[in-house]
MARLODREN-83006 format. One record per residue (C-alpha): residue number from 1; chain; x, y, z. Coordinates in steps of 0.001 Angstrom, whole numbers, plus 500000, padded with zeros to 6 digits. Layout:
<node num="NUM" cadena="A" c1="X" c2="Y" c3="Z"/>
...
% end
This chain:
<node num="1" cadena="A" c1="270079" c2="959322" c3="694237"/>
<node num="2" cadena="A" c1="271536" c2="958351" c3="690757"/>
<node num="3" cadena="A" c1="275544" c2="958608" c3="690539"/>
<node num="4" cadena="A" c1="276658" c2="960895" c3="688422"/>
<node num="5" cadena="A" c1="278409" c2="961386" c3="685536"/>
<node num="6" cadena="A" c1="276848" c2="959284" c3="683284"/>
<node num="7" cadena="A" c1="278045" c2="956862" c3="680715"/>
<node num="8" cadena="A" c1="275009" c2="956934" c3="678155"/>
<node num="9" cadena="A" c1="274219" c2="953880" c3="676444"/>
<node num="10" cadena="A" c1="272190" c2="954151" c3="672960"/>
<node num="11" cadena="A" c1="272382" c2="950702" c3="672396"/>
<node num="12" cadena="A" c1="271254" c2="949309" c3="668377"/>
<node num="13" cadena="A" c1="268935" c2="953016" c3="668381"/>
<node num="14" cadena="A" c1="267497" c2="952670" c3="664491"/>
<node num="15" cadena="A" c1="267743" c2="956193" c3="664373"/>
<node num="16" cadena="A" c1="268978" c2="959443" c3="666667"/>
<node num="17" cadena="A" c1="265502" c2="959815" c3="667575"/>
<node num="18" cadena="A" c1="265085" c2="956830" c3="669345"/>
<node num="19" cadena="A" c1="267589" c2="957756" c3="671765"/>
<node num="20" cadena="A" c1="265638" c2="960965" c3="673111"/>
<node num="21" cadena="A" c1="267035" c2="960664" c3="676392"/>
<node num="22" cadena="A" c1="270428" c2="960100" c3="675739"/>
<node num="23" cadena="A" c1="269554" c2="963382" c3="673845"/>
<node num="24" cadena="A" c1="268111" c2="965044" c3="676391"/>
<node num="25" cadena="A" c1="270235" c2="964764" c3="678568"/>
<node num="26" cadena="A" c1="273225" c2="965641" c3="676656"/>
<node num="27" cadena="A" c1="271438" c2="968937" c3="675821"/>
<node num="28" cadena="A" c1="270275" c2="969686" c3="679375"/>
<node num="29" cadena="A" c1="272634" c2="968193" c3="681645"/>
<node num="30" cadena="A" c1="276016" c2="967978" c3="679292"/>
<node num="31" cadena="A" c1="278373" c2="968147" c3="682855"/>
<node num="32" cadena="A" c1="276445" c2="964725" c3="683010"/>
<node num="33" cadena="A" c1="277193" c2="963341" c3="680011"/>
<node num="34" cadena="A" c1="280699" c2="961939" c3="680046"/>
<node num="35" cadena="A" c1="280466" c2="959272" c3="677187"/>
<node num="36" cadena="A" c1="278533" c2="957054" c3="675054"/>
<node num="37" cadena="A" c1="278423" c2="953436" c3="674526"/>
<node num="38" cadena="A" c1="277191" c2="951677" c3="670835"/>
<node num="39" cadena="A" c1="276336" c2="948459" c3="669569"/>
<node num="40" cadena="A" c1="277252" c2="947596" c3="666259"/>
<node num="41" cadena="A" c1="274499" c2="948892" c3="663918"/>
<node num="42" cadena="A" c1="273347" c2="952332" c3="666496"/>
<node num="43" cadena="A" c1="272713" c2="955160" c3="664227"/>
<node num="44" cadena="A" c1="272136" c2="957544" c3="667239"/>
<node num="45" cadena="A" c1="275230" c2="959801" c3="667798"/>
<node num="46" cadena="A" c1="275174" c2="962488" c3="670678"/>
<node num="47" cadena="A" c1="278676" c2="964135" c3="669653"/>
<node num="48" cadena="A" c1="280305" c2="962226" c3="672883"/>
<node num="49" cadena="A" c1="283550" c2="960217" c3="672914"/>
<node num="50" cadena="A" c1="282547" c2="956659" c3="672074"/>
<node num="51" cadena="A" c1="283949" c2="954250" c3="675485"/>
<node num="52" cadena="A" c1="284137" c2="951117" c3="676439"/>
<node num="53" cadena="A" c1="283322" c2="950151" c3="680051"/>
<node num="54" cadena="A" c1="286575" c2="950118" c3="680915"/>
<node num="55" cadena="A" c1="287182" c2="953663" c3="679404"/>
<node num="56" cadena="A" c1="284503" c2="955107" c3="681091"/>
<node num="57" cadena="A" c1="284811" c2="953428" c3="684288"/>
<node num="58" cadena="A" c1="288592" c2="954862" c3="684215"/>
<node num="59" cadena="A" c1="287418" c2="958455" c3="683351"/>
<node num="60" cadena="A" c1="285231" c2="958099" c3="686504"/>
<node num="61" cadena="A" c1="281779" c2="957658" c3="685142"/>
<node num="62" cadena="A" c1="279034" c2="956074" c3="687937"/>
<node num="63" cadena="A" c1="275929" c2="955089" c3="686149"/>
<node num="64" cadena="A" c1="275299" c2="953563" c3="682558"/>
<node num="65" cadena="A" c1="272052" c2="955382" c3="682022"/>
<node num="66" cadena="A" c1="269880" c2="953481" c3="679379"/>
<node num="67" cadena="A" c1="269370" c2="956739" c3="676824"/>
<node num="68" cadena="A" c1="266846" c2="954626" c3="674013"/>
<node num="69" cadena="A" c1="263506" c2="954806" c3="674430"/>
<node num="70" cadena="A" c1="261923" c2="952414" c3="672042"/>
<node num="71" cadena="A" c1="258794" c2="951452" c3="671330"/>
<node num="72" cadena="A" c1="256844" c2="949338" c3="674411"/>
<node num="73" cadena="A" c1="260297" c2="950143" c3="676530"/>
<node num="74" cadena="A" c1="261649" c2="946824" c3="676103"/>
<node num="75" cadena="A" c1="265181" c2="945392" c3="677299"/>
<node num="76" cadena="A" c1="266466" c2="943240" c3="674298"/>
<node num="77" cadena="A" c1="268655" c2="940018" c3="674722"/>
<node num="78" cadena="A" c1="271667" c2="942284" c3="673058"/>
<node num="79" cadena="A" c1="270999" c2="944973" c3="675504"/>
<node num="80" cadena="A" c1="271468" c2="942129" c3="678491"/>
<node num="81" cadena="A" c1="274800" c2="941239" c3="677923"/>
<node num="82" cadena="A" c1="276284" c2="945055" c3="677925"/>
<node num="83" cadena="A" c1="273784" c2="945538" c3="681180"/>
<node num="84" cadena="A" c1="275467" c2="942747" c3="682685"/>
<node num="85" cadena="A" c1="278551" c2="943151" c3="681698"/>
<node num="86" cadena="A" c1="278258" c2="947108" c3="683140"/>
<node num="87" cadena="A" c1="277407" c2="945826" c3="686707"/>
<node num="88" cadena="A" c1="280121" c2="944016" c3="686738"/>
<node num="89" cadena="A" c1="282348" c2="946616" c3="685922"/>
<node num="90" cadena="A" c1="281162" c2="948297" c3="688681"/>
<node num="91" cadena="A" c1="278242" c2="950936" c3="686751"/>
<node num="92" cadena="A" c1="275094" c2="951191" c3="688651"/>
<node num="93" cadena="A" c1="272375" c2="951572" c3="685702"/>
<node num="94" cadena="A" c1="269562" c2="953886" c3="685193"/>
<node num="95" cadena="A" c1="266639" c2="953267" c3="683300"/>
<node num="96" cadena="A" c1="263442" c2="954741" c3="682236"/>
<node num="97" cadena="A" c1="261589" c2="951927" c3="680333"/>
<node num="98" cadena="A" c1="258451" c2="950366" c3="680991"/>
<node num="99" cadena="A" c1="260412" c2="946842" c3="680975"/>
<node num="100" cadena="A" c1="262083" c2="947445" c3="684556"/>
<node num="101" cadena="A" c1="265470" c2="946580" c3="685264"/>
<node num="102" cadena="A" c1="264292" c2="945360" c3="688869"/>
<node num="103" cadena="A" c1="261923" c2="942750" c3="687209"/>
<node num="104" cadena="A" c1="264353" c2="940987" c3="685196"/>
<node num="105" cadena="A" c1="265977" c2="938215" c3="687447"/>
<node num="106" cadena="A" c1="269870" c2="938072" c3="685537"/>
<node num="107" cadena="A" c1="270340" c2="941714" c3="686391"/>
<node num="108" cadena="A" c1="268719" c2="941804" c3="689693"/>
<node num="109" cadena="A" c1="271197" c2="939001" c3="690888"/>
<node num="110" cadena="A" c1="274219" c2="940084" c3="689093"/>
<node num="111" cadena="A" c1="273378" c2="943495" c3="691003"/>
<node num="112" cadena="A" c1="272914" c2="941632" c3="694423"/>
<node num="113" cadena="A" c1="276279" c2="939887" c3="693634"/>
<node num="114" cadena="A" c1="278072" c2="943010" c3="692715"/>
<node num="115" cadena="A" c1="276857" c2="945490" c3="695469"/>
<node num="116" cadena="A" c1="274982" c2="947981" c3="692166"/>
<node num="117" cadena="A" c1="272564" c2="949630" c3="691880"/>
<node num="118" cadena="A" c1="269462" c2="949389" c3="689768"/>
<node num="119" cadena="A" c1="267470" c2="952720" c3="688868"/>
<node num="120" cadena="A" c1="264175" c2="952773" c3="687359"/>
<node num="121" cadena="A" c1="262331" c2="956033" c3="686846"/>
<node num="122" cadena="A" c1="259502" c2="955423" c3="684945"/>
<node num="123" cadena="A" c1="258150" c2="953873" c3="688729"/>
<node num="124" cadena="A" c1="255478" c2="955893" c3="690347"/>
<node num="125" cadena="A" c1="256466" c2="956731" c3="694250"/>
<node num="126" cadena="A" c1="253549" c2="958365" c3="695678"/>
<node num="127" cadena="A" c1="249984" c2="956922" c3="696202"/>
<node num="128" cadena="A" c1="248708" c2="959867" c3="693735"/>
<node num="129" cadena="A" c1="244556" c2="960926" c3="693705"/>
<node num="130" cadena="A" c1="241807" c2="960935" c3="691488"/>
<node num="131" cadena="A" c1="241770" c2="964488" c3="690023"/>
<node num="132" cadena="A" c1="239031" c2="966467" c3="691546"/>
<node num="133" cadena="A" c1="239224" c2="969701" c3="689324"/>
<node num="134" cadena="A" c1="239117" c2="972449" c3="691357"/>
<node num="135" cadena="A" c1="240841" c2="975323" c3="690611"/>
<node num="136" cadena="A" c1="244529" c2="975955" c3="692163"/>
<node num="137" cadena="A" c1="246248" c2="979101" c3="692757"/>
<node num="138" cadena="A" c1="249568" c2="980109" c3="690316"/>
<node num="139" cadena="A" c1="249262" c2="979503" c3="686587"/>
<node num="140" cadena="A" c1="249977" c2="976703" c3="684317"/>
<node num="141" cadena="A" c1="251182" c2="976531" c3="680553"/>
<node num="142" cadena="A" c1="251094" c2="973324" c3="678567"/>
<node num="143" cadena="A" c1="252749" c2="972085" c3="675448"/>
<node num="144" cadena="A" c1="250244" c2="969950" c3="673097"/>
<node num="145" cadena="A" c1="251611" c2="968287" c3="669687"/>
<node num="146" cadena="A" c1="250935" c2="967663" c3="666469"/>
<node num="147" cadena="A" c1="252613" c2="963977" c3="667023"/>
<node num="148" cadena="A" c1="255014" c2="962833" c3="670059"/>
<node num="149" cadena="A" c1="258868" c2="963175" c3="670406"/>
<node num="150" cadena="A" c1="258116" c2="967079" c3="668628"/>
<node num="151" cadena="A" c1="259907" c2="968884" c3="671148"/>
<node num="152" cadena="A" c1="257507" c2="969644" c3="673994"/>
<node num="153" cadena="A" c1="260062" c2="968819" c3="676930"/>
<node num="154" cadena="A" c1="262373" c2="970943" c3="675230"/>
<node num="155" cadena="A" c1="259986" c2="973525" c3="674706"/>
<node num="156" cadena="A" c1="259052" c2="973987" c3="678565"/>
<node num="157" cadena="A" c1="262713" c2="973965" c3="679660"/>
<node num="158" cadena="A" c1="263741" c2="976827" c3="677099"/>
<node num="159" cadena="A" c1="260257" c2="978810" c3="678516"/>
<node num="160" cadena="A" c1="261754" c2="978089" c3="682094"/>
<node num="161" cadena="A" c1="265167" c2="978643" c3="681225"/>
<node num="162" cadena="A" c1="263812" c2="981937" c3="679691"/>
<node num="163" cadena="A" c1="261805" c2="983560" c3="682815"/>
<node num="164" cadena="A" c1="264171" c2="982210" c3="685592"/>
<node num="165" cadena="A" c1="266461" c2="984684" c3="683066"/>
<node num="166" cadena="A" c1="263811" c2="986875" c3="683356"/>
<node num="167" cadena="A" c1="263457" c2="986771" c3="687313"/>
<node num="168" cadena="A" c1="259863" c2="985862" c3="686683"/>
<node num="169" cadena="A" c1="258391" c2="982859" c3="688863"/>
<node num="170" cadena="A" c1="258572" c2="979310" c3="686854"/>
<node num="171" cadena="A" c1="259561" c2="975311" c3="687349"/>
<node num="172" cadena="A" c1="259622" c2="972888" c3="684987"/>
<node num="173" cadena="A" c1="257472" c2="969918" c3="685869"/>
<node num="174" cadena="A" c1="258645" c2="966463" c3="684857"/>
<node num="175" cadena="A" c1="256122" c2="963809" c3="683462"/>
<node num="176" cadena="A" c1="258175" c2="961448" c3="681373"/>
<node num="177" cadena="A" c1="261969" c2="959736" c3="681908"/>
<node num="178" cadena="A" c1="263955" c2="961877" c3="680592"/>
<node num="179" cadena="A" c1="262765" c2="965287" c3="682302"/>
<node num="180" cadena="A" c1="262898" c2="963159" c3="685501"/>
<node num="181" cadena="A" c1="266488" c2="962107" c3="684854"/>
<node num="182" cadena="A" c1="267278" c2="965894" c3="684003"/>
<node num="183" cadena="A" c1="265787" c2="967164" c3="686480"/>
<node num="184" cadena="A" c1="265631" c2="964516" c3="689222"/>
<node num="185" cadena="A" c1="261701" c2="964646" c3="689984"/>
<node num="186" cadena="A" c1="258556" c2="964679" c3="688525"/>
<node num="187" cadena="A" c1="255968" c2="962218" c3="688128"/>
<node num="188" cadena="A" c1="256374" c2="959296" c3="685349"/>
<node num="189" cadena="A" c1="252707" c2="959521" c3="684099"/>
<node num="190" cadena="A" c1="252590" c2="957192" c3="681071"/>
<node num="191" cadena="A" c1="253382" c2="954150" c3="683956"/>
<node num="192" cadena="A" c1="250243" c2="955419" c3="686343"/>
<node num="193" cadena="A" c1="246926" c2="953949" c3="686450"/>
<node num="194" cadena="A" c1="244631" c2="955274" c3="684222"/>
<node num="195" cadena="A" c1="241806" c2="956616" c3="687181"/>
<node num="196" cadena="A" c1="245006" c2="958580" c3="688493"/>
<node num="197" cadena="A" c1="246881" c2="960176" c3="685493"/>
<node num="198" cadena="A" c1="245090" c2="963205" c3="685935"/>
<node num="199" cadena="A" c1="245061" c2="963166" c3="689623"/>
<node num="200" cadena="A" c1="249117" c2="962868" c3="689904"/>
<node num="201" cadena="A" c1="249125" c2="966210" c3="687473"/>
<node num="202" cadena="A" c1="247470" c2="968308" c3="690000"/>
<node num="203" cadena="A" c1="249650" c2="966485" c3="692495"/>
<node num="204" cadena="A" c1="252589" c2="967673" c3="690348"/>
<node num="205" cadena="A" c1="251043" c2="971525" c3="690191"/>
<node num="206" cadena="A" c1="249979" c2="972156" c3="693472"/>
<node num="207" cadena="A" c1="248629" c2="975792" c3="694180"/>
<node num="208" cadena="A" c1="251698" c2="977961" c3="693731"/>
<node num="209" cadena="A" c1="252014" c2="982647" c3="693951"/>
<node num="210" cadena="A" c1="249640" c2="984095" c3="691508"/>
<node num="211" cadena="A" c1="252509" c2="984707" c3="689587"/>
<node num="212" cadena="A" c1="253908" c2="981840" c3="689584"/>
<node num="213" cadena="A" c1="253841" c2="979722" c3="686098"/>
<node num="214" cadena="A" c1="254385" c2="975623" c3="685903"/>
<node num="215" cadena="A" c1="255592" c2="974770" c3="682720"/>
<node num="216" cadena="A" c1="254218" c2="971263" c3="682334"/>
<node num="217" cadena="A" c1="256677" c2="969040" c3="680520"/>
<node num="218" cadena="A" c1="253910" c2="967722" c3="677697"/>
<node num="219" cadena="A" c1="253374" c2="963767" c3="676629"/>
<node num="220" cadena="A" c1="251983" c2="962141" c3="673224"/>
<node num="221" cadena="A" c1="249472" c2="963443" c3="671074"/>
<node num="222" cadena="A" c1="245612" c2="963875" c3="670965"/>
<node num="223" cadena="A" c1="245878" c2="962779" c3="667515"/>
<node num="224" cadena="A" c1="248379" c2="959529" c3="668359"/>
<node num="225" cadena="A" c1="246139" c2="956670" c3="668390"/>
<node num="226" cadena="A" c1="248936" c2="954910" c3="670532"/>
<node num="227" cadena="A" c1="249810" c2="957788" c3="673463"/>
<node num="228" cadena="A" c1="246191" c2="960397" c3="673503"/>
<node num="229" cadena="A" c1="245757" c2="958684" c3="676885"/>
<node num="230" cadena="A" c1="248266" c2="960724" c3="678368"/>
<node num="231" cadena="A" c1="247687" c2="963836" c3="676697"/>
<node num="232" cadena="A" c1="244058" c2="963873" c3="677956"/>
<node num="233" cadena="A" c1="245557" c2="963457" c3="681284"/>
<node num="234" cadena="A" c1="247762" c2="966338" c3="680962"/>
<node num="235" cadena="A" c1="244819" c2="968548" c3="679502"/>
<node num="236" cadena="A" c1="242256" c2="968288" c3="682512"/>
<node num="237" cadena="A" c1="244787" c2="967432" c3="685446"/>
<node num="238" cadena="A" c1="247162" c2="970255" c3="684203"/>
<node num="239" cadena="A" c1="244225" c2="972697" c3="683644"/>
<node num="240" cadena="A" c1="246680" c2="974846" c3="681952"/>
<node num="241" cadena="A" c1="246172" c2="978584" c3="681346"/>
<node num="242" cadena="A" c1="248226" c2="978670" c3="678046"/>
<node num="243" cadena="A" c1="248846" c2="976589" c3="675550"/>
<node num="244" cadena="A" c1="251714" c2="975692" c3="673431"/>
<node num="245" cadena="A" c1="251485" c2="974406" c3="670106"/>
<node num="246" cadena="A" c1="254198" c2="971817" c3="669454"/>
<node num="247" cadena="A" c1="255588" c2="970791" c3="665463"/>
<node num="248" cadena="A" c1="258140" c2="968814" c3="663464"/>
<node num="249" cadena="A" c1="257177" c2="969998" c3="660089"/>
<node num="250" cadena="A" c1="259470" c2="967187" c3="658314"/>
<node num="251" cadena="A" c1="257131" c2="964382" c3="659279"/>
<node num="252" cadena="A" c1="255417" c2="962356" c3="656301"/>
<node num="253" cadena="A" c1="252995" c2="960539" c3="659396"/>
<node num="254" cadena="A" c1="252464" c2="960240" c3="663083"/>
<node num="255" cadena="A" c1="255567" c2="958347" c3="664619"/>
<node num="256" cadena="A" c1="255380" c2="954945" c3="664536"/>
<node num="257" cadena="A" c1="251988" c2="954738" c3="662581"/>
<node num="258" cadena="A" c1="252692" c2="954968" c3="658818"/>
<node num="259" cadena="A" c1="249006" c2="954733" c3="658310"/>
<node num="260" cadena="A" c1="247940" c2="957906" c3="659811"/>
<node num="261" cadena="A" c1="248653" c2="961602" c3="658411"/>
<node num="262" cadena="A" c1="249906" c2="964107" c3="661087"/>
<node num="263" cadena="A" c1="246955" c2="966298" c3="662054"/>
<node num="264" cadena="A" c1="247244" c2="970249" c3="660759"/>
<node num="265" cadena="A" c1="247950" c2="972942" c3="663476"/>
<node num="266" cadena="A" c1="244545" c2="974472" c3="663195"/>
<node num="267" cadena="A" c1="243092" c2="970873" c3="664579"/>
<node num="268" cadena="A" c1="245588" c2="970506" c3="667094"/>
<node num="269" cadena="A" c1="244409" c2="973942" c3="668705"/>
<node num="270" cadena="A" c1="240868" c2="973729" c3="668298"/>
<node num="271" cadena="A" c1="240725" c2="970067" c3="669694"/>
<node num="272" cadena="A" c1="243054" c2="970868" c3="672374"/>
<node num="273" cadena="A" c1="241453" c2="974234" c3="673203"/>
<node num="274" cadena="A" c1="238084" c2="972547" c3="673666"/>
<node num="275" cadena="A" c1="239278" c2="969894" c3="675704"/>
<node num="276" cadena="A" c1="241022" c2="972227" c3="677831"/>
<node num="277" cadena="A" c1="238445" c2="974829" c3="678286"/>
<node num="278" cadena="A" c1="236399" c2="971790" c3="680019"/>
<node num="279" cadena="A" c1="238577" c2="972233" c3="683303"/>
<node num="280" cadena="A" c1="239987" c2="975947" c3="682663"/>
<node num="281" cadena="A" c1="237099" c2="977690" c3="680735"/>
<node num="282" cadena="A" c1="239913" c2="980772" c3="680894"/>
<node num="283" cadena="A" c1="242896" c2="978540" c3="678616"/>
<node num="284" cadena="A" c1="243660" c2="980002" c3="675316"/>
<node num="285" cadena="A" c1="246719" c2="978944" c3="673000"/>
<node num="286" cadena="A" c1="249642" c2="981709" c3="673050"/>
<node num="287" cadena="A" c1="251922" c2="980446" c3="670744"/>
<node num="288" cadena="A" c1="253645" c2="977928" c3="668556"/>
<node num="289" cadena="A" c1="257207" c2="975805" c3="668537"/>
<node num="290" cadena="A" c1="258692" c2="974368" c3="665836"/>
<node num="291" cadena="A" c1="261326" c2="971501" c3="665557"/>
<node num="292" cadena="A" c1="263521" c2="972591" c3="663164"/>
<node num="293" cadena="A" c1="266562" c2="970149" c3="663469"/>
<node num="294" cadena="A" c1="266094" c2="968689" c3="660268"/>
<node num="295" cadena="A" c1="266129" c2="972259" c3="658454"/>
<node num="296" cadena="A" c1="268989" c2="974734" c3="657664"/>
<node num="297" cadena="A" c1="268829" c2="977939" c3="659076"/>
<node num="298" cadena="A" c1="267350" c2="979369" c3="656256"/>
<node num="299" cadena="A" c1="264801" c2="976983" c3="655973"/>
<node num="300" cadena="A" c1="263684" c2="976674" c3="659470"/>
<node num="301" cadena="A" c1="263345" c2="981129" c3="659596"/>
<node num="302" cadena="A" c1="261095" c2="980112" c3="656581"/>
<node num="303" cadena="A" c1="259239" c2="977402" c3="658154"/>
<node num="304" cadena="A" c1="258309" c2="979350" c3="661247"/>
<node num="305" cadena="A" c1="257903" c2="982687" c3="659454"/>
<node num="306" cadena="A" c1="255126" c2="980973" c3="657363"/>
<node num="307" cadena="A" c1="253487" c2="978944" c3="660214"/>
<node num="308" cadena="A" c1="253105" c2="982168" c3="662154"/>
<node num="309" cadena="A" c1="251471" c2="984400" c3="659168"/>
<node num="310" cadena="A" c1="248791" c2="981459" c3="659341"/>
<node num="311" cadena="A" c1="248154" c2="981050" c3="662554"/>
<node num="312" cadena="A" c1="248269" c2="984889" c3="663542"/>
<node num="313" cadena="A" c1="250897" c2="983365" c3="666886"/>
<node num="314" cadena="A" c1="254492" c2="984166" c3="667511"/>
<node num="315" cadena="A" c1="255993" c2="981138" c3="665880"/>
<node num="316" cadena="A" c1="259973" c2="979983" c3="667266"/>
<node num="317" cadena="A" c1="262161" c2="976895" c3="667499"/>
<node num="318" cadena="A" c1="263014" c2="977633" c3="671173"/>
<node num="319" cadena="A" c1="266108" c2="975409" c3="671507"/>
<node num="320" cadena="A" c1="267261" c2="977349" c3="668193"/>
<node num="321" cadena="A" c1="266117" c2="980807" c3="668332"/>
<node num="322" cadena="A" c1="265574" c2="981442" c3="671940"/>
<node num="323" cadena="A" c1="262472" c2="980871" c3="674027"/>
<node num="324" cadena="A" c1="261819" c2="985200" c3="674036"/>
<node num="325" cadena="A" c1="258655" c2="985430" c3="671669"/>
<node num="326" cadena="A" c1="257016" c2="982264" c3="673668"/>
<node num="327" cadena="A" c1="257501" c2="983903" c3="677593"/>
<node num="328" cadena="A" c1="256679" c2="987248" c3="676153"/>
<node num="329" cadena="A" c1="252976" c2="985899" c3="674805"/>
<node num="330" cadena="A" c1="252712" c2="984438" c3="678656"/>
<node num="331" cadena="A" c1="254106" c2="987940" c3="680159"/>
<node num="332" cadena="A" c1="251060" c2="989959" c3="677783"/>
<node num="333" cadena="A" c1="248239" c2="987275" c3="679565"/>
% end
């Protein structure tokens, strides 16, 4: 088990959306979230008091939890020295990168030496299958998007936070590092083999009560040259029964790819409802969630007012407006 609280380290982030998890967690588990710790030159900022090691230590924090995820999950030399310097303060860290803490030999030994702990999530621990398709009891909803890092974790804990609310039969299922840090399970998909991505899905969604709706915690893009592998996985392992549509509207191309436009809504549904209807011939999209951090209120009632008058689909930002609209269209299936 991972201590908690947290001490949250966003390291040099370039910007507060490279810190996702630090975000994520601050949002989902804020009793977690004691502090934050930033390098000269961070322009993440959750809202925490900024600590040293010392500070935190003293205010009783347990684990410096590694809240960037950047691109290729890599631990820089900058990032080593505050690592270091953490164990020896006495901080077990936690980590969700594909650059594992265990596999770099400095922080292995200085943990040895100190009697910490090193965490890494993003490691699969169960021999998973190859998917084999058939059709599983309870239902499953899905959240696909126009680019990654649009909000489709958030969107599937609002839904769950919603019908639990509701007394209605859901669980958020975990797939990437920082639902499994909220949520302490799930199954890291973007770090298992390829034959078995779709295989650990159904693992993760076993057959459930007929009433009884997964809300799997979505990954990448079909349009993200970089991350469709997952997405695909998600798709045909998840076999979802409803779809989500998942937007930033403020984007001016796919994250990290300057050379590529972000796909329109209407392709993300009718690529994703194809693929989907290959394993769940029954899966039809239900609605649409929109980002609208960047927006004032105004602007993102606007944004979602016009999205929804063409695509004829309740249209919300969940985290911002409530998850209602999105769990009603799943009550009405």
């Amino acid at each position: 088990m991972i201590e908690t609280p947290y001490l949250l380290f966003l390291g040099d982030a370039p910007d507060p959306l490279a810190a996702k998890v630090a975000q994520g967690i601050k949002d989902w588990r804020p009793d977690f979230a004691l502090g934050q710790l930033r390098m000269e030159g961070c322009r993440a900022d959750m809202k925490l008091p900024d600590m040293t090691l010392a500070e935190a230590k003293a205010a009783g924090a347990k684990t410096l939890v590694i809240g960037v995820a950047n691109r290729g999950g890599v631990i820089s030399a900058a990032w080593k020295k505050v690592l270091i310097a953490a164990l020896e303060e006495g901080f077990d860290l936690a980590s969700g990168l594909h650059n594992l803490l265990r596999d770099e030999p400095d922080l292995k030994a200085v943990a040895e030496a100190t009697g910490r702990k090193l965490h890494d999530v993003r490691v699969p621990s169960v021999k998973y299958p190859i998917a084999n398709g058939e059709k599983r009891t309870g239902k499953r909803c899905l959240a696909v998007g126009t680019d990654c890092s649009v909000g489709k974790m958030y969107t599937a804990l609002c839904m769950e936070r919603e019908m639990l609310a509701r007394g209605m039969k859901a669980s958020f299922r975990a797939t990437g590092q920082t639902g499994i840090l909220i949520t302490g399970g799930g199954v890291p998909l973007d770090a298992v083999i390829a034959d078995f991505m779709a295989g650990s899905v159904e693992w993760l969604t076993p057959d459930n009560d007929p009433d009884h709706w997964d809300l799997i915690e979505g990954q990448g893009s079909l349009f993200h040259v970089s991350y469709s592998g997952v997405t695909m996985a998600l798709i045909h392992g998840g076999q979802p029964d409803a779809l989500i549509l998942s937007h930033e509207p403020t984007r001016s191309h796919m994250r990290g790819l300057p050379g590529y436009d972000l796909p329109s809504l209407e392709a993300v549904r009718d690529m994703a409802l194809t693929l989907a209807r290959v394993a769940n011939p029954a899966c039809k999209v239900v609605g649409i969630s929109v980002n609208t951090a960047a927006l004032d209120d105004d602007a993102a009632l606007a944004c979602c007012a016009e999205i929804e008058a063409r695509m004829g689909l309740p249209t919300v930002d969940p985290f911002r407006h409530g998850a209602g609209r999105l769990v009603d269209a799943l009550e009405a299936m």
